[in-house]
C-alpha positions in Angstrom: -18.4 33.4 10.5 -18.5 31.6 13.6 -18.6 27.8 13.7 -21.5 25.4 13.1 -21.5 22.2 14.9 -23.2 19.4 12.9 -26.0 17.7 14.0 -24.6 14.6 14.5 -24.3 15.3 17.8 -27.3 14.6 20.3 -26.0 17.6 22.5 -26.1 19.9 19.4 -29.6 18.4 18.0 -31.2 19.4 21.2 -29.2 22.8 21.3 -30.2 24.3 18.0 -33.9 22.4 18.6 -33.3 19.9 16.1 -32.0 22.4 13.8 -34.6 25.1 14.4 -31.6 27.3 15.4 -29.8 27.3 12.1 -32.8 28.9 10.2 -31.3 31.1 8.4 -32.8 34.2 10.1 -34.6 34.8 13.7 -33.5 30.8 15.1 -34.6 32.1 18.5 -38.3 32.8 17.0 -37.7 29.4 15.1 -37.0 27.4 18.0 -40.2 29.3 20.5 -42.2 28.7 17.4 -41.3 24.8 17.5 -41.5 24.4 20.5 -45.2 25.2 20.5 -46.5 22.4 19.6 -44.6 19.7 21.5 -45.4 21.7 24.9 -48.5 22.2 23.9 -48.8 18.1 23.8 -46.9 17.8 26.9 -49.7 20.4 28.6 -53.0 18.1 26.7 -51.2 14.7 28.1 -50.4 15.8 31.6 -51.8 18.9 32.0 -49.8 21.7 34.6 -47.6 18.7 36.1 -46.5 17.3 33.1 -45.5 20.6 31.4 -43.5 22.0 34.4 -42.0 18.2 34.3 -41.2 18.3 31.1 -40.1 22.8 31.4 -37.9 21.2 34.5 -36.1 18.4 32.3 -35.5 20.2 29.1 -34.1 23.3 31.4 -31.3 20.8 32.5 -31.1 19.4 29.3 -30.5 22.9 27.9 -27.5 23.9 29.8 -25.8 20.7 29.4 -26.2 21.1 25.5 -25.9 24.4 25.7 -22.7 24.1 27.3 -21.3 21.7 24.4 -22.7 23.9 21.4 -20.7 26.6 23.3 -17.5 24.5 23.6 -17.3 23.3 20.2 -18.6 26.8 18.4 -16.0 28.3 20.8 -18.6 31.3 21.4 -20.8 32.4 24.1 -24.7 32.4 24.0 -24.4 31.9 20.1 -27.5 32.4 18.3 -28.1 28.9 16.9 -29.0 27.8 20.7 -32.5 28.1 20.8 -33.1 24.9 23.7 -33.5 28.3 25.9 -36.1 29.4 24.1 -38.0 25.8 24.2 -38.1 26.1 28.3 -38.8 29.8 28.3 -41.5 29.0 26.3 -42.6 26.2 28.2 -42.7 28.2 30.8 -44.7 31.1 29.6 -47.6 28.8 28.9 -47.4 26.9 32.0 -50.6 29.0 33.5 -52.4 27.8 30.5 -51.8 24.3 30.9 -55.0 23.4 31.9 -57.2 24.8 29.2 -54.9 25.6 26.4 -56.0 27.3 23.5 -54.7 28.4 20.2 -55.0 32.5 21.2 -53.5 31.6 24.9 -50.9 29.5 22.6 -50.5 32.6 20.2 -50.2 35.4 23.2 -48.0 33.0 25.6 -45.5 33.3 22.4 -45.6 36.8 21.3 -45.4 37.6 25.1 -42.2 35.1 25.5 -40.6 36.5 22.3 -41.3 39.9 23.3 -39.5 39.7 27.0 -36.6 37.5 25.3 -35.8 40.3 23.0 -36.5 43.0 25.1 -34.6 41.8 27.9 -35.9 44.3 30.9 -34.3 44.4 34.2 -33.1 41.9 35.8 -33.2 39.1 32.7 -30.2 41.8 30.7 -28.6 41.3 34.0 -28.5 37.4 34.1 -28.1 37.8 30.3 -24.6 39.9 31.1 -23.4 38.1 34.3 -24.0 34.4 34.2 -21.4 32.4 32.6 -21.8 29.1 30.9 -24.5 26.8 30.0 -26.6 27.6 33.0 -26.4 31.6 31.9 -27.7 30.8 28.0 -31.0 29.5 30.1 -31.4 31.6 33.1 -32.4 34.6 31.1 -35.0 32.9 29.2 -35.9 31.5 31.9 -36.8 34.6 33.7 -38.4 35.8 30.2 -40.7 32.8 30.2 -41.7 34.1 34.4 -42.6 37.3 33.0 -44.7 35.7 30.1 -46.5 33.3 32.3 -47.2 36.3 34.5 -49.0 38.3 32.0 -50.5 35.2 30.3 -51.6 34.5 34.3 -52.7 38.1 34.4 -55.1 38.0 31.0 -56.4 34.7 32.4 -57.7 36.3 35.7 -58.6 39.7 33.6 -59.7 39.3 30.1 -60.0 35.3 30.1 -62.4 35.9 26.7 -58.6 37.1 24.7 -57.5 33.7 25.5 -60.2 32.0 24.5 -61.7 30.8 27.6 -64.5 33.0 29.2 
């Protein structure tokens, strides 16, 4: 069983998502799933700026804590980091900043959850390659692109599925 920093740790509280990540099954889902609601705050308060803003800050955030979970867990990309999921997230909803809703909220997650899982070309690449801190949030990263490309996509196509047409 690998090791379990506590969280009395400020690097490991925003690592694990203020715990989300030690659910005791799916902590990525967990942590996209809590993340909802606080980007969905940060998207009503400030709209497109303040989301990116905040997708921007937590990404840095996210490799510096991702980098000390990893340290003291001695692992790489262990499972109870979900701050990767928070800015992937972020990210994916991004497009609906604007004019969120709760089915553009809904899709923007299963979309991010299904990229992070499925991992398609290039994001098992940076998933495989990219050491560190910086790698744990480059492929969620590049999930959450994807998402806010097909969440862009169903905007410009079938706006009505998101609530807003």
């Amino acid at each position: 069983m690998p090791k379990r920093p506590p969280l009395s740790d400020m690097r490991i509280i925003l690592a694990t998502w203020f715990g989300a990540g030690y659910a005791p099954f799916a902590p990525g889902t967990f942590g996209s799933l809590f993340a909802l609601p606080i980007g969905w705050a940060f998207a009503n308060q400030g709209g497109m700026a303040g989301l990116a803003l905040a997708t921007i800050g937590i990404s840095a955030i996210g490799v510096w804590a991702a980098d000390a979970y990893m340290a003291q867990a001695g692992e790489h990309d262990p499972g109870p980091v979900v701050i990767d999921e928070v800015a992937g997230q972020w990210l994916t909803l991004l497009p609906m900043a604007a004019a969120m809703t709760w089915q553009a909220a809904l899709i923007g997650f299963v979309l991010f959850r299904l990229f992070d899982i499925w991992k398609p070309w290039p994001i098992s690449w940076a998933d495989a390659n990219i050491p560190g801190g910086l790698g744990v949030m480059v492929d969620d990263i590049m999930a959450g692109l994807l998402g806010a490309a097909c969440l862009y996509g169903l905007m410009i196509g079938a706006p009505r599925l998101l609530g807003i047409g």
